[in-house]
N, CA and C of each residue as an Amber inpcrd file, in Angstrom:
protein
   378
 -36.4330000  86.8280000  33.8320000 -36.1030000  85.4300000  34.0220000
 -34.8450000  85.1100000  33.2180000 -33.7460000  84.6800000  34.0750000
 -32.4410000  84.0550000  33.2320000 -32.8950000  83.1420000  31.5470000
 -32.2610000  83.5900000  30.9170000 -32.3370000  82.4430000  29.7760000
 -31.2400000  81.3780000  29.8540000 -31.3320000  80.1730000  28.4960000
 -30.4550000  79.4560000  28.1700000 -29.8410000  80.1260000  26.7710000
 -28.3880000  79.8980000  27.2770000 -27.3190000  80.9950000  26.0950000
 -27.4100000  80.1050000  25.0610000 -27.7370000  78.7230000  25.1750000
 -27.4220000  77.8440000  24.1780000 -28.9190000  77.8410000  23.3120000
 -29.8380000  78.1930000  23.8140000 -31.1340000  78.3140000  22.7020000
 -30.6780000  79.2960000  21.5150000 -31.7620000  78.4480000  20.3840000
 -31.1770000  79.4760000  19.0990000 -32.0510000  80.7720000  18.8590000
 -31.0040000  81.5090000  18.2260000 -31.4500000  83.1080000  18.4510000
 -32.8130000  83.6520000  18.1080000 -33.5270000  84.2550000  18.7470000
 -35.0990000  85.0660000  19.4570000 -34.8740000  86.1540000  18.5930000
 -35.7410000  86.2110000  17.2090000 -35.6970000  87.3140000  16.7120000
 -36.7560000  88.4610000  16.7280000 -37.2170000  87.8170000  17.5240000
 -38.1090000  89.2410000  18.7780000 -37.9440000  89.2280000  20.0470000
 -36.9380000  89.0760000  20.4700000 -36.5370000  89.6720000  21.6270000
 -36.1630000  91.4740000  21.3880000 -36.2850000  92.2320000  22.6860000
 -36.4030000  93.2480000  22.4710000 -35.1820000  93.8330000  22.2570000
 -33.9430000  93.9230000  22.4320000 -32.9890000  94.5400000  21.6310000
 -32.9450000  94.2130000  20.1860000 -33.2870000  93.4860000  19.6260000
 -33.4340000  92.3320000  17.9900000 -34.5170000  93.6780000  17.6480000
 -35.5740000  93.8110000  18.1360000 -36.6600000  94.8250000  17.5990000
 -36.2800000  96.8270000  17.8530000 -35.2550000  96.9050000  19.0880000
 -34.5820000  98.2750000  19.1970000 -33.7070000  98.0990000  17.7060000
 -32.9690000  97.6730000  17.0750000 -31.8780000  97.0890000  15.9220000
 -32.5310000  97.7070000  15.0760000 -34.0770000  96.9470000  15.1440000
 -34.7590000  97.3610000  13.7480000 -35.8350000  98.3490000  14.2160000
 -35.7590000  99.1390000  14.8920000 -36.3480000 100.6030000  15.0650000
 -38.0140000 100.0910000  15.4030000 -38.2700000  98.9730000  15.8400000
 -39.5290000  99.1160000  16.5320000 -40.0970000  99.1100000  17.8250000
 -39.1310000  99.4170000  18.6150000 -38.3840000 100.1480000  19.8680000
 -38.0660000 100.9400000  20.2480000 -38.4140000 102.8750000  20.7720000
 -37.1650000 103.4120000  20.4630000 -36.3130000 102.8790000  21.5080000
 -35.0970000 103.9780000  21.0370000 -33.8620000 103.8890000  22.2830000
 -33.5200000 104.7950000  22.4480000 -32.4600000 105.6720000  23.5080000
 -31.6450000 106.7600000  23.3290000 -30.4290000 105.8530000  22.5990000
 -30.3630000 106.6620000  21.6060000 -29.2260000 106.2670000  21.0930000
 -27.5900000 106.6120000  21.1140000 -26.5440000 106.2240000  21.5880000
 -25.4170000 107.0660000  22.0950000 -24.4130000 106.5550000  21.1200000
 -24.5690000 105.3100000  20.1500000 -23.5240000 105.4610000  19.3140000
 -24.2700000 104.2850000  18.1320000 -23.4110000 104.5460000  16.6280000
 -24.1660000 103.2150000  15.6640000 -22.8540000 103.3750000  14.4710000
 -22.3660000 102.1190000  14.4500000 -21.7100000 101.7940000  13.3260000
 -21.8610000 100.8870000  12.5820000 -21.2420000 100.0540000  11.6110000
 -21.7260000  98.6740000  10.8250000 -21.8160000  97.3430000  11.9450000
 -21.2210000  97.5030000  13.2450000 -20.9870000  96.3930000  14.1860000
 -22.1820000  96.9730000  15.1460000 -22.1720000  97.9550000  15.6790000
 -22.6880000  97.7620000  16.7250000 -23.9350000  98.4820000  17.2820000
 -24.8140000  98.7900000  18.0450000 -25.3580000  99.6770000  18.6880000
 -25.5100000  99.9430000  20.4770000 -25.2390000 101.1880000  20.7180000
 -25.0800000 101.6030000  21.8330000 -26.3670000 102.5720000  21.9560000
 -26.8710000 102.4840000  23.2160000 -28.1240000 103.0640000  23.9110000
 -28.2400000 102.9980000  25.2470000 -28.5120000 104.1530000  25.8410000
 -28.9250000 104.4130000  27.0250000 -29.8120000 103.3740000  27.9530000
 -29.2210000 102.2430000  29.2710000 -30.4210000 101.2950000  29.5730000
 -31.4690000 102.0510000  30.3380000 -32.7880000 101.6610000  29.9430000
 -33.9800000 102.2870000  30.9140000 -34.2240000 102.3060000  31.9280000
 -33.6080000 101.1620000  33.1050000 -33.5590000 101.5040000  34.5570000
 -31.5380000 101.4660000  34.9700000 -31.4740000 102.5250000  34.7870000
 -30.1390000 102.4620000  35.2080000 -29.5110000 101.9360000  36.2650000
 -28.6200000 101.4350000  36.3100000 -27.8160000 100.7550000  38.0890000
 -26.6190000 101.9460000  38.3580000 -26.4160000 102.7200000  37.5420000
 -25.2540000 103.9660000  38.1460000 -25.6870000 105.1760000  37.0550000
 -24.6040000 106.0600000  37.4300000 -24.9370000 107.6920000  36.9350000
 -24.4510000 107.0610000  35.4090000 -23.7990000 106.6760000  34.8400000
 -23.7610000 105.9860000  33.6810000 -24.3070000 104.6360000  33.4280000
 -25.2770000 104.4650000  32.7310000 -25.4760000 102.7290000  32.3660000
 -26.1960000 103.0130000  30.6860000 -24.4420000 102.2920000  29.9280000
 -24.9780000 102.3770000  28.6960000 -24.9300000 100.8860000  28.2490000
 -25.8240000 100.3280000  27.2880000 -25.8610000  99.2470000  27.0710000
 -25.1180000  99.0440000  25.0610000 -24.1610000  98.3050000  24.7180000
 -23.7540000  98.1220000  23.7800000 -24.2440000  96.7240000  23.1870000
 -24.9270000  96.5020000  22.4110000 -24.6900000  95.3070000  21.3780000
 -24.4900000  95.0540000  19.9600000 -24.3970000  93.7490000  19.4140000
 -23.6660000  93.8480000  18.1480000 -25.1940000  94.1120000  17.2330000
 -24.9740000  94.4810000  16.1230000 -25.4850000  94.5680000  15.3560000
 -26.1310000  92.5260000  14.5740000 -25.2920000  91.8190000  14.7360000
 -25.4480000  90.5850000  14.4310000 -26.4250000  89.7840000  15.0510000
 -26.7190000  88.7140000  15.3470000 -27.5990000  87.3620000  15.5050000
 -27.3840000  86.6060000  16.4800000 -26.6300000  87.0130000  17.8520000
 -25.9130000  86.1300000  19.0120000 -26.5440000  86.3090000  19.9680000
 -26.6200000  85.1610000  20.6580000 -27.1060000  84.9310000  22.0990000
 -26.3980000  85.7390000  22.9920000 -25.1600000  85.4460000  23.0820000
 -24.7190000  85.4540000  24.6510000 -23.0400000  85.8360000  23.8940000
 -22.0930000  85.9990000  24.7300000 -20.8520000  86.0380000  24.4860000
 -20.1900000  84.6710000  23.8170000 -20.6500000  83.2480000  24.5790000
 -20.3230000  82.6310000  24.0790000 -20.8400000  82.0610000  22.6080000
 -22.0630000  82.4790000  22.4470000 -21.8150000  82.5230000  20.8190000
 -21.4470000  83.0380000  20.1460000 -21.4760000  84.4480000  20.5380000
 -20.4240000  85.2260000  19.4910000 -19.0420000  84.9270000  19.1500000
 -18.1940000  84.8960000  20.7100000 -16.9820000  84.4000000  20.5260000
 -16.6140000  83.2410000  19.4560000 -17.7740000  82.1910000  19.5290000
 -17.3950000  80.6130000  18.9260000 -17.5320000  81.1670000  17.5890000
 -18.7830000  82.1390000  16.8030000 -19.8480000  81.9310000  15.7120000
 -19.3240000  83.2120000  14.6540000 -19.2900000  84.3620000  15.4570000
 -18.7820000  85.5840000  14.8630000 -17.5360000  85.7890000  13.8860000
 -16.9210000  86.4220000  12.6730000 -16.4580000  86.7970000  12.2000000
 -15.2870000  87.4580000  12.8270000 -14.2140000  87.4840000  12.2690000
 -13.0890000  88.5920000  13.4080000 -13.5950000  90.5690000  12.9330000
 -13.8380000  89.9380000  12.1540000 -14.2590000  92.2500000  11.8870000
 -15.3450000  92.0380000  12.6680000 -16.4980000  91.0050000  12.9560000
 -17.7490000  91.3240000  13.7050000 -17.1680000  91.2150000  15.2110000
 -16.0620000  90.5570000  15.6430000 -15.7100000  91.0260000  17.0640000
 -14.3030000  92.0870000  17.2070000 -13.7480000  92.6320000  16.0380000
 -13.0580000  93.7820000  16.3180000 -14.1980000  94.7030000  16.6130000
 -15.0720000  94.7890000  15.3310000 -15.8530000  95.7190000  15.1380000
 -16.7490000  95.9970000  16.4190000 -17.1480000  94.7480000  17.3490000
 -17.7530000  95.3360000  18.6370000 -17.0220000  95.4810000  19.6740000
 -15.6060000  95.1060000  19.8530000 -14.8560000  95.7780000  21.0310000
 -14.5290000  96.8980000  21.0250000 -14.1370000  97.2280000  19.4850000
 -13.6850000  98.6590000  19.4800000 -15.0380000  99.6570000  20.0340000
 -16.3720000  99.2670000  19.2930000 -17.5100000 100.2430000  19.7690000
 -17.2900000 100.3150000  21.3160000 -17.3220000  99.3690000  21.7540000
 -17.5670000  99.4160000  23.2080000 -16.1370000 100.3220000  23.7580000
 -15.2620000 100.0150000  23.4140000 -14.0950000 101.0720000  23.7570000
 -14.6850000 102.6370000  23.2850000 -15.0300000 102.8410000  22.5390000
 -15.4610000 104.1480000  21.5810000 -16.6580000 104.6400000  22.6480000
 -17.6380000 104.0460000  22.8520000 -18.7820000 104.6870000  23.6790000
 -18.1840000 104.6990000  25.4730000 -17.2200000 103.9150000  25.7550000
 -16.8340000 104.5290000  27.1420000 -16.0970000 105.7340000  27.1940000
 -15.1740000 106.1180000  25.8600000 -14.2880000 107.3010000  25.6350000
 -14.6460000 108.5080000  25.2020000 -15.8590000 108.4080000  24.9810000
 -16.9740000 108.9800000  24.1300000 -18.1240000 110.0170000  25.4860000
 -18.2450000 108.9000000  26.5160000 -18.4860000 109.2790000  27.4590000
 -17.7200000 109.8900000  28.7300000 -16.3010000 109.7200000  28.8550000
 -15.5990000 110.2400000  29.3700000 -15.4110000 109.3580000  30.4820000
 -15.3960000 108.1960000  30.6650000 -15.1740000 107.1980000  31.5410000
 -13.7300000 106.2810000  32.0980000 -13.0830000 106.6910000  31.0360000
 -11.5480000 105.8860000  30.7230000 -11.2070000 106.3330000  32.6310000
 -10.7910000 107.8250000  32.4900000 -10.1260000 108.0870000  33.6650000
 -11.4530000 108.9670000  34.6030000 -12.1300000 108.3560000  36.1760000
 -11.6310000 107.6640000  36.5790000 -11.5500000 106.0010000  36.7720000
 -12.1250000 105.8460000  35.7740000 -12.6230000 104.3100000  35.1280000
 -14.3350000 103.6200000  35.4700000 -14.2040000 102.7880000  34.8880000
 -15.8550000 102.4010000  34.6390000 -15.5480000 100.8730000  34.5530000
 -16.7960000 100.0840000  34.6490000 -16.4850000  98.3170000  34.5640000
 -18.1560000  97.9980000  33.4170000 -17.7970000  96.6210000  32.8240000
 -18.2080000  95.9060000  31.9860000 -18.7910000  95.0640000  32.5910000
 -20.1150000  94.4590000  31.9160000 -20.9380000  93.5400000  32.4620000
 -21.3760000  92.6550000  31.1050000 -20.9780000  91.7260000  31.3480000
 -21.9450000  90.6180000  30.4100000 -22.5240000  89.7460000  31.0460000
 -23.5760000  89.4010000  31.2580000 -24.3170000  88.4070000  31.9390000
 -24.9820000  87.1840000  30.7370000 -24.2210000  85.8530000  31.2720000
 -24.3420000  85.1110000  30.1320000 -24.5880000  83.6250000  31.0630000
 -26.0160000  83.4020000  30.3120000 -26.8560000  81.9940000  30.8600000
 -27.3480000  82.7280000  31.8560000 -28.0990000  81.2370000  32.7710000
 -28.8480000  81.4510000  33.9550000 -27.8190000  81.7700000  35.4230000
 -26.9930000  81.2600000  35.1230000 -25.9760000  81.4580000  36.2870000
 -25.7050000  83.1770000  36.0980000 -25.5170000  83.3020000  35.4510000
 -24.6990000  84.5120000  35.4770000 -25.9190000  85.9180000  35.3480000
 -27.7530000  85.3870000  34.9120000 -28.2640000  86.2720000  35.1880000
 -28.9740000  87.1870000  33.8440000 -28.2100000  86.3170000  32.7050000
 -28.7300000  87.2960000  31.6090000 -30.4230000  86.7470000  30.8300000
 -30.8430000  88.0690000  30.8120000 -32.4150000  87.9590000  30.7060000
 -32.5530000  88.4390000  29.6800000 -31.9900000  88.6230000  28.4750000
 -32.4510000  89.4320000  26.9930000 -31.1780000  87.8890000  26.0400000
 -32.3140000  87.4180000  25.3220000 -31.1270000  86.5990000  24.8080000
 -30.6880000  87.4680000  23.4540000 -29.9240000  88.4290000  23.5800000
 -28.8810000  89.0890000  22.8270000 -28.0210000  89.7600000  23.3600000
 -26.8500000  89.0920000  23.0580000 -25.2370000  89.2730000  23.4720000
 -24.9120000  91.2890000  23.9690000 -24.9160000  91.6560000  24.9480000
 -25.2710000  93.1010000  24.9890000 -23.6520000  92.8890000  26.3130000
 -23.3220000  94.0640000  26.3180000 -22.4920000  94.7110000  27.2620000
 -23.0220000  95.7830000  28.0260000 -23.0720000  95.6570000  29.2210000
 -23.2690000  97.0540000  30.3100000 -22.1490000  97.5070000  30.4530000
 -22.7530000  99.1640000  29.9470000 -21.2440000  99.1970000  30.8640000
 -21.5070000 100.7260000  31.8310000 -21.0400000 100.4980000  32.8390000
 -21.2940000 101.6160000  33.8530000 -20.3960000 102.7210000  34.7850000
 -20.5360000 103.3860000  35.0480000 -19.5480000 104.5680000  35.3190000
 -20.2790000 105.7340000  35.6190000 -19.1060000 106.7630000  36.0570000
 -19.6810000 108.1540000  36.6400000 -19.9880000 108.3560000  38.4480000
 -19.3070000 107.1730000  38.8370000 -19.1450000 107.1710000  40.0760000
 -18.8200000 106.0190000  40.5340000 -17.9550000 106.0990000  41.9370000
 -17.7450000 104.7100000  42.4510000 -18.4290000 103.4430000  42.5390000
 -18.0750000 102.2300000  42.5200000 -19.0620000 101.0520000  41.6120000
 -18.9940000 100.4290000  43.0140000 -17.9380000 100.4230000  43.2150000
 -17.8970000  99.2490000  44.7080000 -17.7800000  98.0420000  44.4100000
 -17.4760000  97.0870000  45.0410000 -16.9580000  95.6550000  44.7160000
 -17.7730000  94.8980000  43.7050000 -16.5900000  94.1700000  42.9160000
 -17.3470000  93.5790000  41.4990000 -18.8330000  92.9360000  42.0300000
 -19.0010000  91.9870000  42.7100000 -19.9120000  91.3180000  43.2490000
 -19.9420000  91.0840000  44.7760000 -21.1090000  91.2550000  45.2310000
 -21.5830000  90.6570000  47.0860000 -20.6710000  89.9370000  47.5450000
 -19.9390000  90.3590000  48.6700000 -18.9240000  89.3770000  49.3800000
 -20.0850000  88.0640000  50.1370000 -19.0730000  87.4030000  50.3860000
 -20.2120000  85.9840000  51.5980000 -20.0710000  86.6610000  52.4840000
């Protein structure tokens, strides 16, 4: 079920409890910003999921709320685990799904990101 990005942060929601290891995950990358893990029903031959290590809903709280090392520190991860995976060339795409419109169902700020084969158009034509 979509959430609201603007509710305040769910500290048991289940990436909040993968963070603190009462979850596992596959784990594919971990620095002071971020964590990267393998998602459990994949949508392509790559689907890794990145989030920050921090306390955010959605993108737009991070963007407004976050620190600049807490959003260097998670773009660069997310650059690091696509290069890491070998995705750069022949490229791969990013997903943030943020609020009900847009679909996001874990209220913590996470990036998909997917690759390892052709993706096909960003979204359903009309």
């Amino acid at each position: 079920m979509p959430i609201d990005p603007t509710l305040p942060y769910d500290d048991n929601n289940i990436f909040a409890r993968i963070l603190r290891g009462e979850i596992p995950s596959r784990k594919v990358y971990e620095d002071d910003w971020a964590f990267a893990f393998e998602d459990i029903n994949p949508q392509a031959e790559v689907h890794t999921l990145v989030i920050p290590k921090g306390r955010y809903v959605s993108w737009d709280d991070f963007s407004a709320k976050a620190s600049d090392a807490e959003i260097g520190g998670f773009i660069r991860a997310v650059g690091e685990v696509a290069r890491a995976k070998g995705l750069v060339e022949p490229g791969y795409r990013l997903l943030a799904n943020i609020g009900a419109h847009g679909g996001q169902e874990v209220p913590h700020l996470h990036v998909h990101i997917f690759g390892g084969e052709p993706l096909g158009p960003m979204i359903a034509r009309r």
